[in-house]
C-alpha positions as CSV (number, residue, x, y, z in Angstrom):
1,X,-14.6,23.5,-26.8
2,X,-16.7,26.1,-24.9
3,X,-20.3,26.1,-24.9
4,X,-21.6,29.0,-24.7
5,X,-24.8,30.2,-26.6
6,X,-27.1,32.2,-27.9
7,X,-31.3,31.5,-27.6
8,X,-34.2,33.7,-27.8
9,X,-36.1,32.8,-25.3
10,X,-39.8,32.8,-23.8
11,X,-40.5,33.6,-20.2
12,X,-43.6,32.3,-18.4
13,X,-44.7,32.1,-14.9
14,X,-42.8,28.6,-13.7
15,X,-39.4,27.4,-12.7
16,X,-38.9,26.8,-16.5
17,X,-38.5,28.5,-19.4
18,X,-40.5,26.6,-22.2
19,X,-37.7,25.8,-25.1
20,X,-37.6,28.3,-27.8
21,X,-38.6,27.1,-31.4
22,X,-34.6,27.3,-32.6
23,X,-31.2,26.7,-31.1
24,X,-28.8,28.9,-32.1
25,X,-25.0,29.2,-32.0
26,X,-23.5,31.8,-34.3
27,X,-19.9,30.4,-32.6
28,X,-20.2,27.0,-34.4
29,X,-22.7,28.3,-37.1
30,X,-25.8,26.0,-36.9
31,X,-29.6,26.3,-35.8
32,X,-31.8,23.5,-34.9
33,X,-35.5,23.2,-33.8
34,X,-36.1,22.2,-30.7
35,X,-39.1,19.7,-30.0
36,X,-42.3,22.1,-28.7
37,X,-42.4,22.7,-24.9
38,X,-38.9,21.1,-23.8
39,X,-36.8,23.1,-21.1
40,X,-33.7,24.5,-21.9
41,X,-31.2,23.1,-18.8
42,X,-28.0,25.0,-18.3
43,X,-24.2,23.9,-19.3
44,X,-21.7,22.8,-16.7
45,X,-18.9,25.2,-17.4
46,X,-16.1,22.1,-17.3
47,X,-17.9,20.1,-20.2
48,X,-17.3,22.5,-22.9
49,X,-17.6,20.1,-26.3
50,X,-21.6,20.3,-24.6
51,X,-22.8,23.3,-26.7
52,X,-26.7,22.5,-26.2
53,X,-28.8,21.2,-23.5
54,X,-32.8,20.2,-23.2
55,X,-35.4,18.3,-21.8
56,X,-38.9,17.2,-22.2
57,X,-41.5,18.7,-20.0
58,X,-43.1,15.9,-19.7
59,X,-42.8,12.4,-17.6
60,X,-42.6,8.8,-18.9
61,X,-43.1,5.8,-16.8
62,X,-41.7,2.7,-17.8
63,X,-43.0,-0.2,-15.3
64,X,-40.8,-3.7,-15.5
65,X,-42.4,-6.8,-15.8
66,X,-40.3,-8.6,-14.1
67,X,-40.0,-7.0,-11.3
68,X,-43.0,-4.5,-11.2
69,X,-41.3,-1.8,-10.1
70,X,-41.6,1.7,-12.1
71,X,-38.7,3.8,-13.5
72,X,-39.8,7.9,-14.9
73,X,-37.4,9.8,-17.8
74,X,-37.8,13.2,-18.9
75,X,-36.7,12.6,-22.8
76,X,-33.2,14.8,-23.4
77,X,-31.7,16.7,-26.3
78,X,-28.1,16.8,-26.6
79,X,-26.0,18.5,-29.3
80,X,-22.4,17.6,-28.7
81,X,-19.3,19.1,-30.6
82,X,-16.4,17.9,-32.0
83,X,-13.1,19.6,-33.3
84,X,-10.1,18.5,-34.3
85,X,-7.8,16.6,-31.8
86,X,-5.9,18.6,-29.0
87,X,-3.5,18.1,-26.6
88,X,-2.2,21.4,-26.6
89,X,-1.0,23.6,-23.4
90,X,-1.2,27.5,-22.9
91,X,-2.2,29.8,-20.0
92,X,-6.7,30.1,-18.9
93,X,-6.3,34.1,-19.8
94,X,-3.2,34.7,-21.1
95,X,0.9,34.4,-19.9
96,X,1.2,34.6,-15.7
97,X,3.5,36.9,-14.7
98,X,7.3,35.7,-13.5
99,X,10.0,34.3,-15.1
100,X,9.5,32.0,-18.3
101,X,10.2,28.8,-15.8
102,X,7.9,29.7,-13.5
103,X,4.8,29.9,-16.2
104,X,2.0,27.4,-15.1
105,X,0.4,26.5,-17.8
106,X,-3.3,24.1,-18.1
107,X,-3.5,21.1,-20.5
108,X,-6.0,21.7,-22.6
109,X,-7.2,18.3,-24.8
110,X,-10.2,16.9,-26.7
111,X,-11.7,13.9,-24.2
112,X,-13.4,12.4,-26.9
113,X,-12.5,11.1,-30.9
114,X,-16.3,11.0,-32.1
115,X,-19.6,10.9,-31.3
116,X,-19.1,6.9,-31.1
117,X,-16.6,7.6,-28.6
118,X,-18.4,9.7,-26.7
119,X,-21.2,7.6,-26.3
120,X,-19.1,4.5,-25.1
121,X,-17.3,6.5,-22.9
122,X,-20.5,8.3,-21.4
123,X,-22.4,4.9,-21.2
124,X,-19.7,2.3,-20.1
125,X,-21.3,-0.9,-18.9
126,X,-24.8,-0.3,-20.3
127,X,-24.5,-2.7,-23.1
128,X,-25.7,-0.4,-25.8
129,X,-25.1,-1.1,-29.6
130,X,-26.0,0.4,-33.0
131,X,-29.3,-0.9,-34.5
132,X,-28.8,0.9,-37.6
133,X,-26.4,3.4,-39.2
134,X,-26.7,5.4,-42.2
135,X,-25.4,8.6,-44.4
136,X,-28.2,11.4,-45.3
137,X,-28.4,14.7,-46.7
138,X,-29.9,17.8,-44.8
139,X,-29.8,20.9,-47.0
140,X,-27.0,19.7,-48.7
141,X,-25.1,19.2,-45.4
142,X,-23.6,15.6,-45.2
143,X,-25.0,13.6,-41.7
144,X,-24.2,10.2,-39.9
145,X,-27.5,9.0,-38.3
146,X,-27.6,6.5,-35.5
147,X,-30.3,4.3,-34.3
148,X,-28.8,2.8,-30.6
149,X,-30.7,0.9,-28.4
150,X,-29.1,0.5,-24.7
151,X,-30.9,-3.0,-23.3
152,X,-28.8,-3.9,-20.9
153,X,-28.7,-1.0,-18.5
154,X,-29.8,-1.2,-14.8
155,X,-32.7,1.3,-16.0
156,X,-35.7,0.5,-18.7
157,X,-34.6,-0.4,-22.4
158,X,-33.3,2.6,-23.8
159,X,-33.6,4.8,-27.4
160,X,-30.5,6.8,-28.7
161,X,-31.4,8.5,-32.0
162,X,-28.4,10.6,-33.0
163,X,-27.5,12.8,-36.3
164,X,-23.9,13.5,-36.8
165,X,-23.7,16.9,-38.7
166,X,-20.0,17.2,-40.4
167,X,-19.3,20.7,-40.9
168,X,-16.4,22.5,-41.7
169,X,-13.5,22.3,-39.4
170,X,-16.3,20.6,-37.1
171,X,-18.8,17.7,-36.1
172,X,-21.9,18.3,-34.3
173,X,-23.7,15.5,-32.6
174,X,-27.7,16.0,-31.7
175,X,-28.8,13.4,-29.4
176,X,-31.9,12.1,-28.5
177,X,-32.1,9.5,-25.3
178,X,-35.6,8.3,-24.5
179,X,-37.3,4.9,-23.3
180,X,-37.7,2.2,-26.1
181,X,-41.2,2.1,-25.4
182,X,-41.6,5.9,-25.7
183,X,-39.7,6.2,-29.1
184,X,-42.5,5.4,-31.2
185,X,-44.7,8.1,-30.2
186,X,-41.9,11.4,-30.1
187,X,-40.3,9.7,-33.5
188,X,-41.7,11.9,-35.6
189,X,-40.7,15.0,-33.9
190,X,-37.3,13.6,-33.4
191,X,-37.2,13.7,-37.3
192,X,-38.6,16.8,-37.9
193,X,-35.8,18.7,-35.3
194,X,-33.1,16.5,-37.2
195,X,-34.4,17.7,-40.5
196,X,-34.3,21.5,-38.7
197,X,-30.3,22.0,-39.1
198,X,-29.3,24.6,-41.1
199,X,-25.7,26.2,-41.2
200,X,-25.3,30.0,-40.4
201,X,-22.6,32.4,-40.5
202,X,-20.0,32.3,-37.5
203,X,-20.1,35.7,-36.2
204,X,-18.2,35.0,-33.1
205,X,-14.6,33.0,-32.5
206,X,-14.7,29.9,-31.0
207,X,-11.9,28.3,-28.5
208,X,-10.2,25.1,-30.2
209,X,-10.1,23.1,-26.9
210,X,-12.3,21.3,-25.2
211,X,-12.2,21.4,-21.2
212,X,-9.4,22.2,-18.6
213,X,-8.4,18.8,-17.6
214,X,-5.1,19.5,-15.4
215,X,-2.4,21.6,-14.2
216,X,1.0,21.3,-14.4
217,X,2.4,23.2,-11.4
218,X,6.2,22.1,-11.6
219,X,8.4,24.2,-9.2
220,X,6.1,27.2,-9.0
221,X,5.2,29.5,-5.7
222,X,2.0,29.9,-4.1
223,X,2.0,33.3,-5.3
224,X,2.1,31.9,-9.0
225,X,-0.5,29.1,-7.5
226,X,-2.8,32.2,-6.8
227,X,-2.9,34.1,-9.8
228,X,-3.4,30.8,-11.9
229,X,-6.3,30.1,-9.4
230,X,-7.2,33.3,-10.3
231,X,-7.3,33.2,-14.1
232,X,-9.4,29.9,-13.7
233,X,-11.8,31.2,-11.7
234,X,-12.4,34.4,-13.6
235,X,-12.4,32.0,-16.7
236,X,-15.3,30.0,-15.2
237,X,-17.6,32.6,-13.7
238,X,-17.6,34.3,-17.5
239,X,-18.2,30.5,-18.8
240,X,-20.6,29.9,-16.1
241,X,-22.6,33.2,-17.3
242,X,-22.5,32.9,-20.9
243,X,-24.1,29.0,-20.2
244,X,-26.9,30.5,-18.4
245,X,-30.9,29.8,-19.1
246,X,-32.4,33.4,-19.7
247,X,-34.5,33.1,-16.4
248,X,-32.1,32.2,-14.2
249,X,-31.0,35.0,-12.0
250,X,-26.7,36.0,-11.8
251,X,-25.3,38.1,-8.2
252,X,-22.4,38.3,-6.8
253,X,-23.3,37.5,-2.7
254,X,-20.2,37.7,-0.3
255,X,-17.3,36.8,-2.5
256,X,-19.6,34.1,-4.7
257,X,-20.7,34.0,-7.8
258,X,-24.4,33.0,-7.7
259,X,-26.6,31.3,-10.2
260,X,-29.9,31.3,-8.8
261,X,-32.9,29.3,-10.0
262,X,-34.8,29.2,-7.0
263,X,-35.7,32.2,-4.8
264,X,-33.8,35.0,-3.4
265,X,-34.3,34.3,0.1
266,X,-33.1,30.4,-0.5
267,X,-30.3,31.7,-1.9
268,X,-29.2,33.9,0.4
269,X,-29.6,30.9,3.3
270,X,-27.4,28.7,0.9
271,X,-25.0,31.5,0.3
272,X,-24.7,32.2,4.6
273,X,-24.2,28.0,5.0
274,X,-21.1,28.2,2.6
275,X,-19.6,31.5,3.9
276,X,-20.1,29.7,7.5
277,X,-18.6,26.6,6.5
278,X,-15.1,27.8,4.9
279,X,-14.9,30.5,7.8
280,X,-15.0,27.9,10.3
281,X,-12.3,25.6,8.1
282,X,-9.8,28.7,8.0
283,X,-10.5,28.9,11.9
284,X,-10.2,25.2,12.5
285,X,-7.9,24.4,10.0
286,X,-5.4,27.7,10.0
287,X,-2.1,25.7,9.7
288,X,-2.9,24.0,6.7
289,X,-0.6,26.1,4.1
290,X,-2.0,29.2,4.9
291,X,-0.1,31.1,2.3
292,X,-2.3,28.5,-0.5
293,X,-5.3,30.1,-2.0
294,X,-8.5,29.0,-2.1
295,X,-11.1,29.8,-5.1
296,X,-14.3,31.8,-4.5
297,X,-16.5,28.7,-5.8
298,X,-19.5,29.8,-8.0
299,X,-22.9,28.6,-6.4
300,X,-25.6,27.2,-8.9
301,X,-28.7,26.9,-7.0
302,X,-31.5,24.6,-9.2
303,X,-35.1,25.2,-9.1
304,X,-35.6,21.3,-7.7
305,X,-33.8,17.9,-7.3
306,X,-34.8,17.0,-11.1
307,X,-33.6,20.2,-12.9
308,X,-30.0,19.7,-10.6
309,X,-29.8,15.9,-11.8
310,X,-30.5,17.3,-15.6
311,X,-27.7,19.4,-15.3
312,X,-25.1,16.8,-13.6
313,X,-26.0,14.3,-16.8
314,X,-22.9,14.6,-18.6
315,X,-20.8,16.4,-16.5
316,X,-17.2,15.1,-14.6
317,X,-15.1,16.4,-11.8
318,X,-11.9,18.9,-13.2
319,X,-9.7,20.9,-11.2
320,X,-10.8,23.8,-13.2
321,X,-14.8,23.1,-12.0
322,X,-15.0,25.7,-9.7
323,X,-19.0,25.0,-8.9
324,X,-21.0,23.5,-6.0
325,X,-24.3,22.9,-7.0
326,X,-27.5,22.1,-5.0
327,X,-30.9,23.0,-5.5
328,X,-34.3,23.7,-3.3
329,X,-35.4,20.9,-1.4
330,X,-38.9,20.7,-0.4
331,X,-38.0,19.0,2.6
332,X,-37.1,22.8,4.2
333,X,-34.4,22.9,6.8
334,X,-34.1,18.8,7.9
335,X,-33.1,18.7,4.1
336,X,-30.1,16.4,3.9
337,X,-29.0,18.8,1.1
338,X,-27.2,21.6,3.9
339,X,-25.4,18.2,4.9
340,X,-24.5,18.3,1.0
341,X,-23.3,21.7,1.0
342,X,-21.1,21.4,4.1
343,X,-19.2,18.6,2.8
344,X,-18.9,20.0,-0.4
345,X,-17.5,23.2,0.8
346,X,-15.0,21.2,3.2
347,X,-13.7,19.4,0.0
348,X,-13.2,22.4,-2.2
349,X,-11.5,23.8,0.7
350,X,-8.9,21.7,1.3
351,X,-8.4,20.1,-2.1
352,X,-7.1,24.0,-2.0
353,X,-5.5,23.8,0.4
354,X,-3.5,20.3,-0.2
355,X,-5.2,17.9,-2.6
356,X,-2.5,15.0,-2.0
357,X,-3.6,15.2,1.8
358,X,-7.5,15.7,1.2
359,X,-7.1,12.3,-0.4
360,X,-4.5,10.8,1.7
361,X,-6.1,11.9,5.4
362,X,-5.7,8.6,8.0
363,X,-9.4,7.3,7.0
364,X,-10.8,7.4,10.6
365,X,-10.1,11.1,10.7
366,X,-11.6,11.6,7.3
367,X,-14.5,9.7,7.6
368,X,-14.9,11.8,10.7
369,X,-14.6,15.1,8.9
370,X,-17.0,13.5,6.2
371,X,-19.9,12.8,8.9
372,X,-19.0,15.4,10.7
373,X,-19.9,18.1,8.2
374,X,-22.8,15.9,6.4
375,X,-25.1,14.7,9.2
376,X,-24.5,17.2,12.2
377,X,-23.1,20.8,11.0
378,X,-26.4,24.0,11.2
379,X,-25.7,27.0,11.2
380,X,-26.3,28.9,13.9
381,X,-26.5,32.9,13.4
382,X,-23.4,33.4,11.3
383,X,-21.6,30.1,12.8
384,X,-21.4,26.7,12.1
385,X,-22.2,24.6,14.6
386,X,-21.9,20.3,15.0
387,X,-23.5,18.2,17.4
388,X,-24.6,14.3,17.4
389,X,-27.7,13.3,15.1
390,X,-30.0,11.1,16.8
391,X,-29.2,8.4,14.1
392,X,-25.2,8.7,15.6
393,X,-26.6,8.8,19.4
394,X,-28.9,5.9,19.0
395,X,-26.3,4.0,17.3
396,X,-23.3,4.4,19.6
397,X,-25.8,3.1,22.5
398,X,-26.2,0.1,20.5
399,X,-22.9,-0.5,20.4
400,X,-22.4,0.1,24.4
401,X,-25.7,-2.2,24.4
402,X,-23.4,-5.1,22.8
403,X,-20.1,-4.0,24.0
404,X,-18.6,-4.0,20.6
405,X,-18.0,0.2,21.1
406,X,-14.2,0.8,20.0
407,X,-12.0,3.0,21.7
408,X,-9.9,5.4,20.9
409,X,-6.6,3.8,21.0
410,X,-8.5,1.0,18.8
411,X,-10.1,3.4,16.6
412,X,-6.9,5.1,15.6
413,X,-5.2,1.5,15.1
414,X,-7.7,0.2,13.1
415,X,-6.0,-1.5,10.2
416,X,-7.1,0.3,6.6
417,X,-8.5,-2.7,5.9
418,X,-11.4,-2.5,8.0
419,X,-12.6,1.0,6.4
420,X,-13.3,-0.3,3.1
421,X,-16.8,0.2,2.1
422,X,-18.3,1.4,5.2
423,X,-21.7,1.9,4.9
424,X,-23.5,4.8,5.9
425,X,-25.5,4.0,8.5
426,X,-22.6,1.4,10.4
427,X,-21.4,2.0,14.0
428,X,-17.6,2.4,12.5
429,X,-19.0,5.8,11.0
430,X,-20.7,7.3,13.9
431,X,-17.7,6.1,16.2
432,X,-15.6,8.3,13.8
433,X,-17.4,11.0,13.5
434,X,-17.8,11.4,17.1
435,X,-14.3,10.7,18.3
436,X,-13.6,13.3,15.2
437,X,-15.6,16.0,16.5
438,X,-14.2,15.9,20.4
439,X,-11.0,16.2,19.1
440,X,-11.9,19.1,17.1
441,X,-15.2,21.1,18.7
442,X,-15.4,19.2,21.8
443,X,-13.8,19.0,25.2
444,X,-11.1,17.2,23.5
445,X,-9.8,20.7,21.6
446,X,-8.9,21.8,25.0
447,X,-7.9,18.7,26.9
448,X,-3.8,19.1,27.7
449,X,-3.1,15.5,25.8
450,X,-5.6,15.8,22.9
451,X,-5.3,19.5,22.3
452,X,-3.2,20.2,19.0
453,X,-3.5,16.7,18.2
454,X,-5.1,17.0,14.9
455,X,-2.7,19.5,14.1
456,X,0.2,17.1,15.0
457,X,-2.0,14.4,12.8
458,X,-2.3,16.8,9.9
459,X,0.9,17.9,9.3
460,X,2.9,14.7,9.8
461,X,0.5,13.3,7.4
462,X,1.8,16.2,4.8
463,X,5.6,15.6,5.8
464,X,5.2,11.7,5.0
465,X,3.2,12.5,1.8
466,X,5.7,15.0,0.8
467,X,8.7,12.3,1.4
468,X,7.1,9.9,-0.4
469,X,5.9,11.1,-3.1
470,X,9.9,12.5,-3.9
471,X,10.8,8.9,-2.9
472,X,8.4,7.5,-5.8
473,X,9.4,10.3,-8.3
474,X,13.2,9.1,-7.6
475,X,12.3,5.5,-8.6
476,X,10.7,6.3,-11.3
477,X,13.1,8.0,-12.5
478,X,15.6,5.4,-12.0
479,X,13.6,2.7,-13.6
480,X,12.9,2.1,-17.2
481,X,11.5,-1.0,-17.5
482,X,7.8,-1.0,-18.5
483,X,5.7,-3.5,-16.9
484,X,3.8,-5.9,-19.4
485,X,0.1,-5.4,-20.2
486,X,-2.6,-8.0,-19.2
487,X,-3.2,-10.1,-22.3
488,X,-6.4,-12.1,-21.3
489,X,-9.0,-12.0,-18.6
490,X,-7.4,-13.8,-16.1
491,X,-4.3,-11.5,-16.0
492,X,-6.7,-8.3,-16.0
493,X,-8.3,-9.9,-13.4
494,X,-4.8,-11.0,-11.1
495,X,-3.4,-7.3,-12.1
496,X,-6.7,-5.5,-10.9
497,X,-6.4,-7.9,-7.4
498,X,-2.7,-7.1,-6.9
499,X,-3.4,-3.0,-7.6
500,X,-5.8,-3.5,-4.9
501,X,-3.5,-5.2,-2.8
502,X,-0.5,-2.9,-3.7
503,X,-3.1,-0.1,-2.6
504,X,-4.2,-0.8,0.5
505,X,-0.7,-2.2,1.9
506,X,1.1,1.1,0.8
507,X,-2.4,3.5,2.2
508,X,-1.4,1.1,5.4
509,X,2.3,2.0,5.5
510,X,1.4,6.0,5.3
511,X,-1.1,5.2,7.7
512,X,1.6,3.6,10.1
513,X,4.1,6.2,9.8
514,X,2.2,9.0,10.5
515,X,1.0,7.4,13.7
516,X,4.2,6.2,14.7
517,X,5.7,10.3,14.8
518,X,2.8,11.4,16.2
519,X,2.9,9.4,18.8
520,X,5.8,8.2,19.4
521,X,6.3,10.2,23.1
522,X,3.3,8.9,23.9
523,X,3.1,6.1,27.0
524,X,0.4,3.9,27.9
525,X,-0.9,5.8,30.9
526,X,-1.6,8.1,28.4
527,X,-3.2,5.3,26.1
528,X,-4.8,4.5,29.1
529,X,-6.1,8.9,29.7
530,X,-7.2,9.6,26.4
531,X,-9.3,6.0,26.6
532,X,-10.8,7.3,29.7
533,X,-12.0,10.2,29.4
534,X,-13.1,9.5,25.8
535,X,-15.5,7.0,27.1
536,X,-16.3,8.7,30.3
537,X,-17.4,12.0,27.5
538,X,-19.3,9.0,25.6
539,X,-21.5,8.0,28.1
């Protein structure tokens, strides 16, 4: 469903707007009072059965006993709708132009049944179960109310008090999720919003669907690509708009949308770092298929680190979120969060560009692209520019200090294997994201063996991804039989271990092929070059 709505609003001199006394939404037709002095916190414009959003303005502390350590929550309101069930498909704005074959159309479905489904979905793992459940009568409006408790979650026991509201044509969900020990104390105000719901008249239409969960291409151009890209984005940026807190500030900068809660001269630092960033990708990067388009993203800038994790709550990755969001750090310019926006560009970029080879990239060289962007990419004027942290230097010195320092023509070997779970600190991800950024920005761009060779890389990696994944269509195809479903724990278990297995020896044999045509022509006095100077560089 979409989510946008309508609130009257109070403005005051903070990085907040206090909550008003009623949420309103004249789409679905309901009003509900909003505990006194919670924030309203904007909608992610890919969740759309979200319709309402808030938090407390004020800080709980919940201190284990165990342990000692202390935990804070900010108590949220949540009102969550649900329709009937869809699984419909249909063009974002309306029919692309072309031939009737060459129509993209978007899935559009309902992710969740009910609000039960919702929450075990949303909560997975955190071994939460309903305390009490019961049918009441609001104004004559029939309700479901839950009492949850969540007790075995990695965080403090939790409260989830939630009224189900069954309108016509409609459910509405309002969620409360607090700490157990704080329940007591905001109970009665929980009640007294509950009791608040009163049914208006829909004066405005209402989409059926939920969210834009996928795209079926089929055999379509880039040029169709583009103006579905298109329709999506202008879809967004209107969703993205309508979602919007009063006080937050909307401007196109460049060719961004921006959604700025912080201040105008933040934002136009944050807006420069992007621009840099997928300038320097279409330099670096030109050959990847140039003729795809890639989306103007919509920037939401948050006023802090709290109000940006408030808005993720909830929220999940679809192709049709368009967003990277990131907030003010009070930590200035060595914020890690420019690190954060580099990468982030870099993956809306390419997932663009070639989604099957964003995912598929030989790991060294996307690990290297990863660390790359994160840790060592400033800009510099109106350019990006990368160079070693002092955490990569002092790090690859340790490893000539114990001689364990891998070289090239053992970096690119390295069995997949070895990549799994690399931590972010380890020597494996500095060596990558050094021997990365030679290649690419380094004397290694214009070295006669290496130069072109992450181009050679890239596009036999697209070639072999391309074969396969017609080989794997064909097979498919071909075979009917259904493969059995794990009846008991130990099978889930055996099937989980050989889906691992299965994973990492197929990653390996991609891995393997694209190495071997890249270089095949390649002898070992050249091995023996590229080791050389690579280590001489090092040094």
């Amino acid at each position: 469903m979409n989510s946008p709505f309508f609130l009257k609003s109070i403005l005051l001199l903070s990085p907040f707007v206090l909550a008003p006394l009623e949420h309103e939404d004249p789409q679905l037709g309901f009003k509900i009072d909003v505990p006194k002095d919670w924030k309203e916190i904007a909608l992610a414009t890919n969740e759309r059965h979200l319709v309402g959003k808030y938090e407390s303005d004020r800080k709980y502390y919940y201190t284990d006993k165990t342990f000692g350590y202390t935990m804070e929550n900010r108590p949220s309101m949540t009102m969550i709708a649900f329709g009937e069930k869809s699984d419909s498909s249909g063009p974002v704005t309306g029919k692309v132009d072309g031939e009737k074959n060459n129509v993209v159309r978007i899935t559009y479905k309902n992710p969740y049944d009910d609000y039960l489904d919702y929450l075990r979905k949303k909560t997975s793992g955190a071994g939460w179960f309903v305390d009490s459940e019961e049918t009441v009568d609001v104004r004559g409006i029939e309700a479901t109310a839950y009492d949850i408790k969540i007790e075995k979650s990695s965080n403090a026991p939790m409260r989830v008090n939630a009224w189900v509201y069954h309108l016509p044509g409609v459910d509405i969900a309002v969620e409360f999720i607090l700490f157990e020990s704080v329940y007591p104390k905001l109970k009665r105000s929980l009640n007294k919003s509950f009791k608040s719901f009163k049914v208006i008249e829909r004066t405005e239409t209402r989409d059926k669907s939920t969210e834009l969960l996928e795209v079926d291409w089929g055999d379509d151009t880039p040029q169709d690509r583009m103006k579905t890209r298109k329709a999506v984005e202008e879809n967004q940026r209107k969703k993205a708009q309508e979602n919007l807190p009063e006080d937050w500030i909307v401007k196109e900068m460049s060719r961004y949308l921006v959604l700025n809660h912080a201040d105008k001269k933040h934002a136009k630092k944050v807006v420069n770092q992007v621009d840099a960033m997928f300038k320097w990708l279409d330099k670096t990067f030109p050959y990847v298929n140039p003729e795809e388009y890639v989306r103007a993203p919509i920037i939401r800038i948050c006023a802090n680190v709290e109000e940006e994790r408030s808005f993720q709550r909830g929220s999940s990755w679809s192709f049709t979120n368009i967003e990277i969001l990131t907030h003010k750090s009070t930590a200035g310019a060595s914020s890690f969060e420019w690190g954060y926006l580099n990468r982030r560009a870099m993956s809306f970029w390419f997932s663009d560009k070639d989604r099957s080879l964003w995912r598929n990239l030989p790991t060294w060289l996307k690990l290297g692209l990863d660390g790359m962007s994160r840790y060592g990419g400033t800009l510099k004027g109106s350019k990006m520019q990368f160079a070693a942290t002092s955490y990569e230097n002092e790090s690859i010195r340790e490893s000539f200090r114990q001689e364990s320092v891998l070289l090239p023509s053992e970096l690119i070997r390295l069995p997949v294997g070895k990549f799994r779970n690399v931590p972010r600190g380890s020597s494996l991800l500095w060596e990558c994201v050094s021997f990365t950024r030679w290649l690419l920005e380094g004397p290694g761009a214009k070295s006669k063996l290496t130069k072109g060779l992450a181009e050679e890389i890239i596009l036999h990696a697209q070639v072999v991804l391309e074969e396969r994944a017609a080989k794997e269509k064909k097979e498919k195809e071909e075979d009917d039989d259904e493969e059995a479903e794990p009846m008991t724990e130990e099978e889930e278990d055996a099937a989980f271990e050989a889906d691992s297995n299965k994973w990492e020896v197929r990653t390996q044999a991609f891995v393997d092929e694209v190495f071997r045509r890249t270089f095949e022509d390649w002898s070992e006095k050249d091995w023996a070059s590229l080791d050389k100077t690579y280590m001489k560089y090092l040094k």
